[in-house]
C-alpha positions in Angstrom: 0.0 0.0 0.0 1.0 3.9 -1.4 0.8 6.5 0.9 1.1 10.1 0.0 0.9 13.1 2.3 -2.7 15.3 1.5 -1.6 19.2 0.5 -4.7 20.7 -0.8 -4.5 24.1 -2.7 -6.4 27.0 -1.6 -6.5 28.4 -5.3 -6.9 26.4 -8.1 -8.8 23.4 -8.0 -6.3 20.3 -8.0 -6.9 16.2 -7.7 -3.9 13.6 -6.2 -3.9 10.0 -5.5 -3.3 10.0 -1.8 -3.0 6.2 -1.3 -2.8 3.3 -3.6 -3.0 -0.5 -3.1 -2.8 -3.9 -5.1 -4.6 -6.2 -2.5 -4.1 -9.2 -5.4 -4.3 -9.2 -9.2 -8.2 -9.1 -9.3 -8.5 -6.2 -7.1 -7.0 -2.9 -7.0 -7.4 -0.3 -5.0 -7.4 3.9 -4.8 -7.8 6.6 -3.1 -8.1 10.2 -4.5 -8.9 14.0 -3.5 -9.9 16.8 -5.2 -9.8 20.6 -3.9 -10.4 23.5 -2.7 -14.4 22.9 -4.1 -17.2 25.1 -2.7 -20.1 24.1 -0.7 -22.0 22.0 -3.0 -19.8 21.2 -5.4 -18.0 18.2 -3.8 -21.5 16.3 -3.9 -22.2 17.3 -7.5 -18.8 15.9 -8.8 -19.3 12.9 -6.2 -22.4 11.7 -7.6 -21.8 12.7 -11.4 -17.9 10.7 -10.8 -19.8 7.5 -8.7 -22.3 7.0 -11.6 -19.7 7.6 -14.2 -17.2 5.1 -12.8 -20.4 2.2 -12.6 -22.1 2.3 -15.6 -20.0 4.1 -17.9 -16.7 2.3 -18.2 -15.9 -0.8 -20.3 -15.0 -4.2 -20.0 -14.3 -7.1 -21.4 -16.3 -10.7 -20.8 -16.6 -14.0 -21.8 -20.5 -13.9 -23.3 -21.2 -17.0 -25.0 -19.5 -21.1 -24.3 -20.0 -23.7 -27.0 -19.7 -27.8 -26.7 -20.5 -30.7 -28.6 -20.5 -32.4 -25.8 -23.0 -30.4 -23.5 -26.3 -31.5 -23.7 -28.1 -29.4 -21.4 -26.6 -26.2 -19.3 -26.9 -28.1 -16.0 -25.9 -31.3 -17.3 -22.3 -33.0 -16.2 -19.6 -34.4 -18.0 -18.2 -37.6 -17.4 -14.6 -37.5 -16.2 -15.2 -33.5 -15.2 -16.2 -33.0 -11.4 -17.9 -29.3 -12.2 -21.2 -29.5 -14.0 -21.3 -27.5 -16.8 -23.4 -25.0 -15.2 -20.7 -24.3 -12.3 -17.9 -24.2 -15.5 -20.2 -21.3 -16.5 -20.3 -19.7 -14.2 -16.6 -19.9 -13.7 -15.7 -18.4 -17.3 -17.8 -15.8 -16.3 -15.4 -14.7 -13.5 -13.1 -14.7 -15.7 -11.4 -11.0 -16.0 -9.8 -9.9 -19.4 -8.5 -6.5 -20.9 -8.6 -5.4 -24.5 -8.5 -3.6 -27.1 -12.2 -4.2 -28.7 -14.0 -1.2 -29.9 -17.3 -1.2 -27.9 -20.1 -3.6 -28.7 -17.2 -5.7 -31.2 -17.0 -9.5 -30.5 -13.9 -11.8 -31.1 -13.5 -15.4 -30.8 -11.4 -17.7 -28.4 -11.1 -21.3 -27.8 -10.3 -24.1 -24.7 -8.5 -27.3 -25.3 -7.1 -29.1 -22.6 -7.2 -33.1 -21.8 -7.1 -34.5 -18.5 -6.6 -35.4 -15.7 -6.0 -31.9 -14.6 -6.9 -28.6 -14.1 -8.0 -26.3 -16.5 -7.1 -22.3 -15.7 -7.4 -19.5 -17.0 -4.3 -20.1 -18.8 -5.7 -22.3 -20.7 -7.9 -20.4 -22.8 -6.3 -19.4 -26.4 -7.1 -15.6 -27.2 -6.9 -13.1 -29.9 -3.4 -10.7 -29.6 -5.9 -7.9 -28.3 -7.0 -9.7 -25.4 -5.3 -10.4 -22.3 -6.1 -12.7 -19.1 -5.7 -10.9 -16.0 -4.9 -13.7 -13.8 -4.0 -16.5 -15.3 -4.5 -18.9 -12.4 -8.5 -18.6 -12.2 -10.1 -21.9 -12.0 -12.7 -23.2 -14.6 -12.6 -26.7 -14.2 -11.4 -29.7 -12.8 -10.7 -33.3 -15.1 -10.7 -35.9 -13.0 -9.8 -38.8 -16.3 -8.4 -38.9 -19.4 -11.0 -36.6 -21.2 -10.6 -34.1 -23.2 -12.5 -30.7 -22.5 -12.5 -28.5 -25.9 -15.1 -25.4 -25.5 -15.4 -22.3 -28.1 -16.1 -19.0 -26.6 -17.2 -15.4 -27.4 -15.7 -12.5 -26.1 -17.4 -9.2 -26.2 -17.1 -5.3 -24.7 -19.8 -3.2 -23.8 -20.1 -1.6 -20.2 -22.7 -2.2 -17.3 -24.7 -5.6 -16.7 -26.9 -7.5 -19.3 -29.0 -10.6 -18.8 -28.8 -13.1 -21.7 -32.2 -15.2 -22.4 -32.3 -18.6 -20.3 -32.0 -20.8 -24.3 -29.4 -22.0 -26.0 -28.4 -19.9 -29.2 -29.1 -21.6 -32.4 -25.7 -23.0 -33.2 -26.4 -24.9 -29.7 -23.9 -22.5 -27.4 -24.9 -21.5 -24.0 -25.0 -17.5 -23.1 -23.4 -16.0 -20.0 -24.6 -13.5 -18.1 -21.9 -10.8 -18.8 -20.8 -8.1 -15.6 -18.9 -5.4 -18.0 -18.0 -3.4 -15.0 -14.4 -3.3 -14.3 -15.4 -1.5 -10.8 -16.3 -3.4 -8.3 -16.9 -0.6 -5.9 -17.2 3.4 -5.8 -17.5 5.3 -2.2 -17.4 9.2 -1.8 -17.0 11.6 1.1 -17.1 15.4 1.4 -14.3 17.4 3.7 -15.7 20.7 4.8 -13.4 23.4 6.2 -13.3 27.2 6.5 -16.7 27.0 8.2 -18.2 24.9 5.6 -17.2 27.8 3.1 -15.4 25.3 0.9 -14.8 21.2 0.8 -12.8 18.6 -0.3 -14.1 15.7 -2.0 -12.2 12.3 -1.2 -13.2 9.7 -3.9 -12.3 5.2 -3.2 -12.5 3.2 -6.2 -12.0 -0.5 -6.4 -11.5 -2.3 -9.6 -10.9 -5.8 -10.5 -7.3 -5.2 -12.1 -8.3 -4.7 -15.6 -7.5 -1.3 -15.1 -6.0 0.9 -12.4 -8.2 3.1 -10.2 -6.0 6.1 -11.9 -6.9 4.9 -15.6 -10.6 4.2 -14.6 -11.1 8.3 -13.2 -9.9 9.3 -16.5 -11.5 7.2 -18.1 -14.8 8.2 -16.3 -13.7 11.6 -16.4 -13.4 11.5 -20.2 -17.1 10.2 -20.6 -18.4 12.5 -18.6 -17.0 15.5 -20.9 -18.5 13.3 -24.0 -22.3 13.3 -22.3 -22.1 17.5 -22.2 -20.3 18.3 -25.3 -23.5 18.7 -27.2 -25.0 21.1 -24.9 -21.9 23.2 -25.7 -22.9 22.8 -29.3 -26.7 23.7 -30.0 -28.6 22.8 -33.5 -27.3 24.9 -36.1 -29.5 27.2 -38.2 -27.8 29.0 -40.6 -31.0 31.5 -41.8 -32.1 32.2 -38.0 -28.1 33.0 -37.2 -27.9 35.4 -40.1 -31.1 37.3 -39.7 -29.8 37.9 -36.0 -26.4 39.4 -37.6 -25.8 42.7 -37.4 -25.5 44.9 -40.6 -21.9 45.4 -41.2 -21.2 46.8 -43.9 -17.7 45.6 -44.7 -18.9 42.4 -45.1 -21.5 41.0 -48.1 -24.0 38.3 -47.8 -22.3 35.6 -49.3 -19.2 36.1 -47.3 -21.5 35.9 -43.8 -22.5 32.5 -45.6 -19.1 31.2 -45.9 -18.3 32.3 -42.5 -21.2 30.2 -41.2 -21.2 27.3 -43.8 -17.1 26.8 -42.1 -18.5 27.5 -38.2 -21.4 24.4 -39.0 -18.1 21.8 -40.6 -15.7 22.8 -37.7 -18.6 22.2 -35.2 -19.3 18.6 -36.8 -16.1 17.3 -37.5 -15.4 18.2 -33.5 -18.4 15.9 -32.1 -17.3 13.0 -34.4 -15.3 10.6 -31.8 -12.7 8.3 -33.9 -13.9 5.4 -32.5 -16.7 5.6 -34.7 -14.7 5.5 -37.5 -13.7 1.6 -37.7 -10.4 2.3 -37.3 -8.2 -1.0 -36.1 -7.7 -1.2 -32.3 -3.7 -0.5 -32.6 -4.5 2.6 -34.1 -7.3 3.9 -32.3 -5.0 3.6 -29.0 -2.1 5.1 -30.4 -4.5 7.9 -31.5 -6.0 7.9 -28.0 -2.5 8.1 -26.9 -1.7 11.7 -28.3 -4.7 12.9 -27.0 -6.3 12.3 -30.4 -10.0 12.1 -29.5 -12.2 13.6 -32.5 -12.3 13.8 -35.9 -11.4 17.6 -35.8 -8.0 16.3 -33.7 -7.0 14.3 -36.5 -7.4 16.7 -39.0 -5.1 19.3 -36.8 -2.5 17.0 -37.5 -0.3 16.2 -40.9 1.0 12.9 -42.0 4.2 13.9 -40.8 3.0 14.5 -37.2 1.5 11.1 -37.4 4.5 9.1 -37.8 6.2 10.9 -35.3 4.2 8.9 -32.5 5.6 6.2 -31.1 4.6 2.7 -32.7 3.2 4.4 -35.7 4.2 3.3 -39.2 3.4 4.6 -43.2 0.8 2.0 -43.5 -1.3 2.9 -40.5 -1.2 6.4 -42.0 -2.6 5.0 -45.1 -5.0 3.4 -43.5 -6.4 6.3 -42.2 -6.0 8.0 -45.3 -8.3 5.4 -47.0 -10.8 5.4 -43.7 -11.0 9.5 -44.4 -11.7 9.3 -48.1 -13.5 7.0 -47.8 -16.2 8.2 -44.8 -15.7 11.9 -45.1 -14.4 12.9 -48.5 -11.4 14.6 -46.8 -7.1 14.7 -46.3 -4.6 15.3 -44.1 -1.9 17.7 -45.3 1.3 16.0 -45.8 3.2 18.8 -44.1 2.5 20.9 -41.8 2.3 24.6 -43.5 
């Protein structure tokens, strides 16, 4: 466990990780403040950061298991002590990290033959998806048998509950839980007679991420809920009949001005995850604070291949994802 000494600020408005702790691989703990806040504010954040944290960050699960050899999903399996029900539950435990875009599945397999235990280790996955702790349990073979099992993993955020049937290719679903936080608490510091506050903020995750990475994380969604109210509907006739009458300026050129405000604003609420771009790109994107479609397009080819891991044919990748989607370049140079 991380200890840091608490200095809070009396001007600007400052957040630190006081104390820190990885109780095992599966659980993770944090501790953070944020100050000087006034009266009200710490509650506000509190709440807004609590509900952000639960419901708004992404996992990754196991969603679907498949078997020629299961019959029914609380059947047994001879030469396996768990019934298949209990090993289904047990791949549902199991916690992974990736680099899935949101609502995108992949495939993954188990093959293992017995006597022995099958872990988590055991379970051949994609290059994008990682096991967290390789030593979870899923089953226990007793004999000689062999235990092969196909499975689907998916990322999406907060809880779903799957129909109780089998799909139609006969695999069973599993309840997914894609909530990397297993637990948010916040508490409110008053001081100066209650004039002002500090807000103290635990998070517990279950190692897929840090605490640190999950508050920006949050932090970032929250911005992305509020960004359109920054940006009302856009009416070009209403906004010039309420210009004033300069004089030095003609109709069409008002136009212009307003037809290049309404392409700015658009390109800005465009997010590059929703432009299919491949995982390895998206986070090297997301790594130079590369957020929007307007952020790429302040950069040049040549800025691109100056991050780290990026190569010519990502940038033409892009390149073809741009033309393609929006009809637009990137400068190869920066002017």
């Amino acid at each position: 466990m991380v200890r840091e000494t608490i200095t809070v600020s009396t001007r600007t408005l400052q957040w630190q990780c006081v104390e820190s702790a990885a109780d095992s691989k599966r659980l993770f703990y944090g501790r953070f403040i944020l100050a000087p806040l006034r009266k009200g504010q710490a509650d506000t954040i509190g709440i807004a950061m609590r509900r952000a944290l639960l419901g708004e960050i992404e996992g990754t699960c196991i969603t679907r298991a498949k078997s020629e050899k299961i019959s029914h999903e609380y059947s047994t399996i001879m030469g396996i002590q768990e019934s298949v029900h209990e090993i289904l539950m047990n791949l549902k435990e199991i916690v992974l990290r990736s680099n899935l875009y949101r609502n995108r599945t992949c495939e993954a397999s188990i093959c293992v033959r017995g006597p022995g235990y099958v872990t988590a280790q055991d379970i051949i996955l994609p290059p994008y998806v990682e096991i967290v702790d390789n030593t979870q349990h899923i089953a226990s073979l007793t004999e000689p048998v062999e235990l092969v099992i196909g499975l689907q993993i998916e990322k999406n955020s907060g809880y779903f509950i799957k129909a109780p049937n089998t799909f139609q290719d006969g695999s069973y679903p599993i309840d997914p839980v894609f909530m990397p936080i297993q637990n948010v608490n916040h508490s409110i510091h008053s001081y100066e007679n209650g004039n002002k506050e500090v807000l103290f903020l635990e998070i517990w995750t279950n190692g897929s991420l840090t605490p640190k990475e999950a508050l920006r994380e949050a932090s970032r969604n929250l911005i992305d809920l509020v960004i359109p109210f920054l940006h009302p509907k856009f009416n070009p006739k209403e906004e010039i009949l309420n210009l004033e009458d300069n004089k030095g300026f003609a109709f069409s050129d008002k136009l212009a001005k307003l037809t290049k405000k309404k392409k700015k604003m658009a390109l800005k609420s465009i997010f590059i995850d929703q432009s299919e771009l491949p995982p390895r790109i998206y986070n090297c994107l997301k790594r130079s604070n590369i957020y929007t479609l307007l952020d790429l397009l302040n950069n040049s080819q040549e800025d691109l291949m100056k991050m780290e891991h990026f190569r010519i044919e990502d940038v033409k990748q892009i390149l073809g994802i741009l033309e393609k989607n929006f009809v637009i370049d990137l400068p190869k140079n920066k002017f």
